[in-house]
C-alpha distance (Angstrom), angle and dihedral (degrees) to the residues before:
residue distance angle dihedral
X1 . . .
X2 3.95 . .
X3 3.51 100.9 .
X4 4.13 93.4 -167.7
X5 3.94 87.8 71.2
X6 3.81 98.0 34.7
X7 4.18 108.1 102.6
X8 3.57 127.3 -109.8
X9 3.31 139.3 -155.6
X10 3.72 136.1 -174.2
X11 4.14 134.3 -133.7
X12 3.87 134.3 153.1
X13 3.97 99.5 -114.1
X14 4.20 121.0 23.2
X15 4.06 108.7 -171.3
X16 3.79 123.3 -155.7
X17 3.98 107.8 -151.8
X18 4.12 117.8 31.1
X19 3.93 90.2 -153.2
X20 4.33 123.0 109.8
X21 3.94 95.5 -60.3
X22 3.99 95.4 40.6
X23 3.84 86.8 45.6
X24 3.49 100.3 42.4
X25 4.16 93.4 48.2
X26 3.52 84.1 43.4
X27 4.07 99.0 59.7
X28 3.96 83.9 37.8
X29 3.71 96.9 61.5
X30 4.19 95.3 35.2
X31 3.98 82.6 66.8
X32 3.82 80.9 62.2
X33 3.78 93.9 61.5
X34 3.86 89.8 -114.9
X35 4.06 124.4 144.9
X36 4.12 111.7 -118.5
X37 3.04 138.8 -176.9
X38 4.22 123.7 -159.4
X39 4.11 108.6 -151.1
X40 4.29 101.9 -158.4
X41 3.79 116.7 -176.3
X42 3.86 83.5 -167.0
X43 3.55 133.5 -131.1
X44 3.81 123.5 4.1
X45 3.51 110.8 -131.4
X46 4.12 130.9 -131.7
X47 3.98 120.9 38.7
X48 4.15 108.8 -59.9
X49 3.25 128.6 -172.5
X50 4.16 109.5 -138.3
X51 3.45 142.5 156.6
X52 3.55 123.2 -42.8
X53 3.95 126.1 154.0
X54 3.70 114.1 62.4
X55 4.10 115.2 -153.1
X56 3.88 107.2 -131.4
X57 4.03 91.3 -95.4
X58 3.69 79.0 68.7
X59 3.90 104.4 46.0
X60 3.97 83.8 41.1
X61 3.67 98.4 52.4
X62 4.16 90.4 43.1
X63 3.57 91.2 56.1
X64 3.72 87.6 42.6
X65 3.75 88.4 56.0
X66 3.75 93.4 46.7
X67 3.86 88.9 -117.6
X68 3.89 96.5 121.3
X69 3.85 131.3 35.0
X70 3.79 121.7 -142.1
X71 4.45 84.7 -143.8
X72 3.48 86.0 58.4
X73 3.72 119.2 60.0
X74 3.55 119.9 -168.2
X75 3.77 105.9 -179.9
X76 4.08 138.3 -11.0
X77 3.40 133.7 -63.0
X78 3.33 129.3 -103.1
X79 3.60 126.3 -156.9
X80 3.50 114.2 -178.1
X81 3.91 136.4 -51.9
X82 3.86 133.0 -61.4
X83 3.83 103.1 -158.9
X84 3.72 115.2 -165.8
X85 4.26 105.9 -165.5
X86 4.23 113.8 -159.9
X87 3.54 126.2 -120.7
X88 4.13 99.8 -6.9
X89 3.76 90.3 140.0
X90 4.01 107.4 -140.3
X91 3.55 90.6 12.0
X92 3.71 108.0 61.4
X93 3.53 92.2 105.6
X94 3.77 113.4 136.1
X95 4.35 108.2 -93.6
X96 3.11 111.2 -130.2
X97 4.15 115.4 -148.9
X98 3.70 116.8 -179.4
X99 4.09 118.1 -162.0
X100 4.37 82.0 -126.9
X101 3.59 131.6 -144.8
X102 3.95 135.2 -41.6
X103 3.76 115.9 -170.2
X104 3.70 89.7 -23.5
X105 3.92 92.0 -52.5
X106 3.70 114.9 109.1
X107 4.18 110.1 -116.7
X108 3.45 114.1 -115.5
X109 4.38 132.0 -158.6
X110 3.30 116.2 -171.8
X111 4.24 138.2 -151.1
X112 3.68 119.7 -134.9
X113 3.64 126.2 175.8
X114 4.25 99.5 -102.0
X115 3.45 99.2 -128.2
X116 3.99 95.0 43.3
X117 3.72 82.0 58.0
X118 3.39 102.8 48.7
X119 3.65 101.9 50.6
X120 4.04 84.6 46.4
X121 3.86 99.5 49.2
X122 4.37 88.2 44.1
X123 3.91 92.3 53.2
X124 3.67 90.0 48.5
X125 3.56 94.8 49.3
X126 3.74 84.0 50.2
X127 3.99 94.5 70.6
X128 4.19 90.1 45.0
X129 4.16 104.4 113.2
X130 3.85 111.0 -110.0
X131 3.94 88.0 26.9
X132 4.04 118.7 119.8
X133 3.90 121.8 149.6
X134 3.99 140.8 -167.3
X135 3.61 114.1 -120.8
X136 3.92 113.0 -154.1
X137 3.76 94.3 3.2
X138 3.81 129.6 105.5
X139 4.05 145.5 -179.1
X140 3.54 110.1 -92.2
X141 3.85 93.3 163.7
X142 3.36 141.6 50.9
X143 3.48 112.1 -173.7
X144 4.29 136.4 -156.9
X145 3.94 120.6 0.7
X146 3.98 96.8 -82.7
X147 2.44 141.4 -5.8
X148 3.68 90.1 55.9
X149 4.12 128.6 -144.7
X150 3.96 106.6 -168.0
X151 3.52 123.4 -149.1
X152 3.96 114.5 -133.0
X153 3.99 116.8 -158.6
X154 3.89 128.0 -175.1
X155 3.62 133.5 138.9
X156 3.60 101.6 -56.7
X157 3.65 95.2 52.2
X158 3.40 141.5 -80.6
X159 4.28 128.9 -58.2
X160 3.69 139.5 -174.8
X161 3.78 120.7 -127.9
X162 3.40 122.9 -163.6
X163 3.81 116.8 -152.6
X164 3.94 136.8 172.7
X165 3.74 86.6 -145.7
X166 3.99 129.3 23.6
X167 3.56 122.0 -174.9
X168 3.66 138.5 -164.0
X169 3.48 127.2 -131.1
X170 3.83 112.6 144.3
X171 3.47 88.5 116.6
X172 4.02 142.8 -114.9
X173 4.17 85.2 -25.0
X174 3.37 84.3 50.6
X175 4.16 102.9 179.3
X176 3.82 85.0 -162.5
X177 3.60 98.1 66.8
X178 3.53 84.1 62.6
X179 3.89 100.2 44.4
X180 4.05 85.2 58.5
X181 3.99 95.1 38.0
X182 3.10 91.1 -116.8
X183 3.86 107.4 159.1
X184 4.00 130.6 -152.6
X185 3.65 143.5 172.1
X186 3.74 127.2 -107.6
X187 4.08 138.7 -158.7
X188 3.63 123.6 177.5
X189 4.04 103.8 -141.0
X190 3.90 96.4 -177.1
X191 4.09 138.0 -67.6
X192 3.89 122.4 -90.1
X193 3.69 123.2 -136.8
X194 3.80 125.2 -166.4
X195 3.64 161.2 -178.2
X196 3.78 154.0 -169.0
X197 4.07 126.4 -110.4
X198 3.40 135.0 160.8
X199 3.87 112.4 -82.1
X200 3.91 82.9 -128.7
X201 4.12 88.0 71.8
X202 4.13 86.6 59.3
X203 3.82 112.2 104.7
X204 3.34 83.7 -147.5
X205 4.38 116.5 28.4
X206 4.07 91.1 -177.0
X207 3.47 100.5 50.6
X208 3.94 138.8 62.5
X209 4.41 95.0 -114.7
X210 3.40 113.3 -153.1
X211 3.85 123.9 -167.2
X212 3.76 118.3 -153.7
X213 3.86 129.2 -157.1
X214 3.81 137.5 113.3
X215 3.76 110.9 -67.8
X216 3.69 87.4 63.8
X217 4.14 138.2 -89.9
X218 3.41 125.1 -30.9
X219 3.87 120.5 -159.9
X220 3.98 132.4 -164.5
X221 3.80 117.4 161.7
X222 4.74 124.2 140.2
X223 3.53 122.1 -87.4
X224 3.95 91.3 -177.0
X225 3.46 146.0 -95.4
X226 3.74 82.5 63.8
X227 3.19 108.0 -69.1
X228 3.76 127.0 121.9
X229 3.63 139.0 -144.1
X230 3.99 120.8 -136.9
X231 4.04 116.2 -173.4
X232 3.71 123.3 -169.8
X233 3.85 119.3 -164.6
X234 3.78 111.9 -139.6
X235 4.06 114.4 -163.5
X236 3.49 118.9 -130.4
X237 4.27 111.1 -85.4
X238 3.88 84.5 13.8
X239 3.86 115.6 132.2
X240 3.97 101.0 -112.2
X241 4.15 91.3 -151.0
X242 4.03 82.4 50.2
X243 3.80 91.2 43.6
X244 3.62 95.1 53.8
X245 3.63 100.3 41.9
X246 3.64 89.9 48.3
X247 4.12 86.6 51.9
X248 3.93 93.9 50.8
X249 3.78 89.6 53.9
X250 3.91 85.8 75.7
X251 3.75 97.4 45.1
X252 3.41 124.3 97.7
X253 4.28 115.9 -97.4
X254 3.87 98.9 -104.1
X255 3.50 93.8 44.5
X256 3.68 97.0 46.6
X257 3.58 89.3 45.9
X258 4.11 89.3 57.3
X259 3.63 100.8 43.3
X260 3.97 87.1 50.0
X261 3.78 87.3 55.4
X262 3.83 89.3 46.8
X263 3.32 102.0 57.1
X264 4.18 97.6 35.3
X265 3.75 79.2 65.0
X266 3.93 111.0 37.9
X267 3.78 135.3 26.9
X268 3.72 113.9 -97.3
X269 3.88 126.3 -109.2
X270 3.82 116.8 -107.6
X271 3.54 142.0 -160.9
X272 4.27 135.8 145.4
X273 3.98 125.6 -120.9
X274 3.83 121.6 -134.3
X275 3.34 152.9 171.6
X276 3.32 107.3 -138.0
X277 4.25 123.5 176.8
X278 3.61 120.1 -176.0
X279 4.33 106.1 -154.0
X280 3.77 85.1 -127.7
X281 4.29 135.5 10.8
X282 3.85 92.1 -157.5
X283 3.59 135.5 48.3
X284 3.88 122.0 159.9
X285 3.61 114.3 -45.4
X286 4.10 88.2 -20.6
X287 3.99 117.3 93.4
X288 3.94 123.4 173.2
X289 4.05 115.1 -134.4
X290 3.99 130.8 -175.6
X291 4.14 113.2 6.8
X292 3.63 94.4 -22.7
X293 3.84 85.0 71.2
X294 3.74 94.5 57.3
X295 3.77 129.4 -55.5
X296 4.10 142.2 -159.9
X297 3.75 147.6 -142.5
X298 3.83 91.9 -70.1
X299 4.01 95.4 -125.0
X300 3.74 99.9 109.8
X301 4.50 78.6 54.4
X302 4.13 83.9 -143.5
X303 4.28 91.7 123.6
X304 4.08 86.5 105.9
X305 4.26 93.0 36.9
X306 4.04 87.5 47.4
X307 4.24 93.9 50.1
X308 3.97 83.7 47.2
X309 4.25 103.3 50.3
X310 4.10 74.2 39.4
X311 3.98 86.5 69.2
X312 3.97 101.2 35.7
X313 4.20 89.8 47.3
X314 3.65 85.8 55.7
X315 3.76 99.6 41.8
X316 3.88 83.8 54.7
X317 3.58 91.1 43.6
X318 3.68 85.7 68.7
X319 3.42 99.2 47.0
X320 3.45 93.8 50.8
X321 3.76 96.1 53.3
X322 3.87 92.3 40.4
X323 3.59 106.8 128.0
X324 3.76 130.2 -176.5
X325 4.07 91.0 -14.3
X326 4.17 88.6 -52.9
X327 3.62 131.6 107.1
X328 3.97 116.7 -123.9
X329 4.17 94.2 -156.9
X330 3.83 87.4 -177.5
X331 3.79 95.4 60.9
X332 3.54 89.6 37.6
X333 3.86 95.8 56.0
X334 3.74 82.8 43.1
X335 3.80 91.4 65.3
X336 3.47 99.5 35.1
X337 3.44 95.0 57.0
X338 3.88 94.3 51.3
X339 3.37 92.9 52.6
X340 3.96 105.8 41.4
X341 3.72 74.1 46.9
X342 3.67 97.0 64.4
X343 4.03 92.1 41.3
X344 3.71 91.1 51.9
X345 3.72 92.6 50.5
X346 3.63 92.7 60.7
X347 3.75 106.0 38.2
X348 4.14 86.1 45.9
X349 3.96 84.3 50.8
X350 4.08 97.6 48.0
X351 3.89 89.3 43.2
X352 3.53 91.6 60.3
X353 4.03 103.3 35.6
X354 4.02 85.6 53.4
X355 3.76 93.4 45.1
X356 3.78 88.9 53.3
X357 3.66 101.0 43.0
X358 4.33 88.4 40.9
X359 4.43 88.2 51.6
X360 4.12 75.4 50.6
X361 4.38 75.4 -162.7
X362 3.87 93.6 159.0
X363 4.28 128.0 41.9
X364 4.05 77.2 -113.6
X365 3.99 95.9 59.8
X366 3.71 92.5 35.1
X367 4.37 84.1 58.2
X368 4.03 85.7 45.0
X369 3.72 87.0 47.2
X370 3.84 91.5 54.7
X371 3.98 97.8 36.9
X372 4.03 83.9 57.1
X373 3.95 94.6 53.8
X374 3.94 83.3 37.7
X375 3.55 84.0 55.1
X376 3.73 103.3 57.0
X377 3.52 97.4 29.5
X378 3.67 89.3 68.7
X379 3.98 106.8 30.9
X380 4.12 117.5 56.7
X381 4.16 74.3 -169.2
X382 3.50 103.9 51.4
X383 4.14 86.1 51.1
X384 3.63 87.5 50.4
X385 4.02 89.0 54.0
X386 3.49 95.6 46.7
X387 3.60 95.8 53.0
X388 3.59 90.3 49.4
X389 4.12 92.0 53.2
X390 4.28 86.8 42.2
X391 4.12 93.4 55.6
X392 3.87 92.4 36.3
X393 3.79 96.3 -113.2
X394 3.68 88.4 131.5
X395 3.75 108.3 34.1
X396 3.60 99.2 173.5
X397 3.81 128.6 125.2
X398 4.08 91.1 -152.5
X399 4.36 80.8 59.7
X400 4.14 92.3 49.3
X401 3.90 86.8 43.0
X402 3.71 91.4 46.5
X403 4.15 92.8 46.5
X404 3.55 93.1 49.4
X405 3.40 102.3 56.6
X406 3.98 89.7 53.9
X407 3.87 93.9 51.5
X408 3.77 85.7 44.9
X409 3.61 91.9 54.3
X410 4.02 92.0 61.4
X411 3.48 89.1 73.8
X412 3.97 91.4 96.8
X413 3.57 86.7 57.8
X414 3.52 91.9 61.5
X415 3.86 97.7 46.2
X416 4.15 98.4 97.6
X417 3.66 87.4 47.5
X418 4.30 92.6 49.9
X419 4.30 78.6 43.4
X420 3.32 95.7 48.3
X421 4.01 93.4 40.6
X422 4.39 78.5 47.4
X423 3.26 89.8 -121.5
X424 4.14 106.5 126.6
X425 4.05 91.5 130.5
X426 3.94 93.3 55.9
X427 3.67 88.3 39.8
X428 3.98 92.7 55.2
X429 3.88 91.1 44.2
X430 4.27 91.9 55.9
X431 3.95 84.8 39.3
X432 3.97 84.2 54.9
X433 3.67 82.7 38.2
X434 3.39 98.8 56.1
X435 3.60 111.6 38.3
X436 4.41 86.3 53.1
X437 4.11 86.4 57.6
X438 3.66 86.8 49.6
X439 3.58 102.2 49.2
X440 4.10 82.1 42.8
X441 3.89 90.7 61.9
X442 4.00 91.7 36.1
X443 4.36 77.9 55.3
X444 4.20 95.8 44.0
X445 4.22 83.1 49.1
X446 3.84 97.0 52.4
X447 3.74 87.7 46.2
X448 3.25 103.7 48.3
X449 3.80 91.0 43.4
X450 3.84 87.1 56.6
X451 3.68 89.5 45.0
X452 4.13 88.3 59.3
């Protein structure tokens, strides 16, 4: 490559990845009269798991962005969450966790098959003014130390683009991060394996079920045209055959029965879950958006809500900093990486705290575990609040903070059963437990409110 005879061309906004977060930031910023161009590599090959239900943030903010239309639907709705907890005795019952009201109108996520959606939401984005894209070509150079020129190769050669702003969105192996040396931490939680059903197996077709016990998470929620999606979390070193067996043993008969039939016949979907967390989401001219920005263990399902609130924060960013009809991109970035910064903090956080306490691995997670289902059991509120931190409607750490504390509190509710089960010295440790992790959040609050 001899990049002084290569062509160039010029736009406002260049962006790396033409999947939900490119797209969506993409139809956010055309609003603003900006030039931008979407980079696609195309289709990834072999059978992936990826996101799928969208928390009604998400739906709201697509329709916002003129990305979905309400005549159209592309997949099923989802209502809430049916958790199903393991070995709690009396109070395995299925929980029941609506989305709530809005204005009188009950919220509403919904589930659409991931590729479906992605080929949908890019040929809408297509017909935005301002809008062009690169199908089959990539970055494959990021050149000088900010602002930053990327180099874009495909088939016909390679080009330089010059952008005032780049962004990222290639996801949670984001090859951008790396292009800008831009450095992040990563833990492997486990691997997901899957199959499809018939949404008439689900115990419950309008909601996203979730099935609790120690292997990990399973998942089953409609993606449309009835079909149904089942997950099953396998833990690192686990035996996946043993994994899944051991997650069918909690599913209701019928639905067992079809997913065993499913996967005698076809291979299973895969995919990994991470916790990924880049050191920075801004550098220069370059931000990251969606995954590629930082991502979770996906059991609060708020990946595709997350890449969405990504694109409004940093439409508004712009607006904010707009000064005498012209865009300051440096303040902008400045604010939007504060705030996704704050938002990622606390969905990160819950992810893991409800991971823990749902593997119930230790006597302390197992009491967290109960206090939780204690918790909603016996306050219609505190379900409403919880839903609202899971789908990202309230993103603040003060909220988290606030929540724990109450579900910690239900520990003394639990005490006869932990004296009847003669367990006082396990229950004192989780109490112990318990109260630290609080006064840990109450800490991370007060920090970050000093921060702001």
């Amino acid at each position: 490559m001899k990049n002084d005879t290569i062509d160039r061309e010029v736009v406002d906004v260049l962006i790396a990845g033409g999947s939900i977060a490119g797209v969506a930031a993409a139809a956010a910023l055309s609003k603003l009269g900006l030039s931008i161009l979407i980079v696609e590599p195309g289709p990834s090959p072999g059978r992936r798991l990826a996101g799928e239900l969208i928390h009604p943030p998400g739906i709201e903010g697509l329709y916002e962005l003129g990305l979905l239309d309400e005549n159209v639907p592309l997949g099923s709705a989802v209502n809430g969450f049916a958790i199903f907890p393991a070995n709690l005795g009396d109070a395995s019952d299925c929980m029941i966790l609506p989305y709530g009201k809005s204005e009188g109108k009950i919220r509403c996520g919904m589930a659409i098959e991931h590729t479906l959606l992605k080929e949908h939401l890019l040929a809408r984005v297509q017909q935005f003014p301002g809008v062009s894209t690169r199908i089959g070509s990539r970055v494959t150079a990021m050149e000088g130390d900010g602002p930053y020129t990327a180099v874009v190769s495909s088939a016909d050669g390679d080009e330089r683009i010059e952008a005032r702003l780049i962004l990222g969105a290639d996801g949670p192996m984001s090859q951008m991060r790396k292009l800008v040396g831009i450095s992040h931490v990563t833990q492997r939680y486990s691997g997901m394996m899957g199959a499809d059903v018939a949404d008439t197996f689900l115990p419950h077709a309008s909601y996203g079920n979730i099935f609790l016990n120690p292997v990990g998470v399973a998942y089953a929620y409609a993606v449309g045209n009835g079909r149904a999606r089942i997950m099953f979390e396998v833990l690192r070193d686990a035996d996946p055959k043993e994994s899944v067996k051991t997650h069918l043993s909690f599913f209701p008969d019928s639905l067992r029965e079809a997913v065993e039939q499913n996967m005698a016949e076809n291979k299973p979907l895969a995919a990994a879950n991470y916790c990924i967390i880049p050191e920075s989401s801004v550098k220069s001219n370059f931000a990251l958006v969606g995954d590629a920005r930082g991502c979770c263990h996906p059991l609060t399902a708020s990946g595709i809500t997350a890449a969405v609130k990504d694109a409004l924060i940093l439409r508004d960013s712009l607006l904010e900093t707009k000064r005498d009809n012209e865009f300051d991109f440096a303040a902008a970035l400045k604010r939007f990486s504060r705030i996704c910064g704050r938002l990622q903090l606390t969905r990160r956080t819950l992810a893991e705290e409800l991971r823990e306490a749902f593997l119930a691995q230790t006597p302390s997670d197992m009491l967290l575990n109960q206090c939780i289902f204690s918790y909603w059991r016996n306050s219609a509120n505190g379900r409403m609040r919880s839903m609202e931190l899971l789908s990202m409607l309230d993103s603040s750490i003060f909220s988290l903070a606030v929540q724990y504390a109450l579900v910690a509190s239900h520990v003394f509710r639990l005490l006869p059963l932990w004296y009847k089960e003669k367990k006082l010295s396990s229950w004192f440790m989780g109490v112990f437990k318990l109260f630290s992790k609080s006064l840990e959040f109450q800490h991370t609050a007060f920090s970050q409110w000093l921060k702001a």
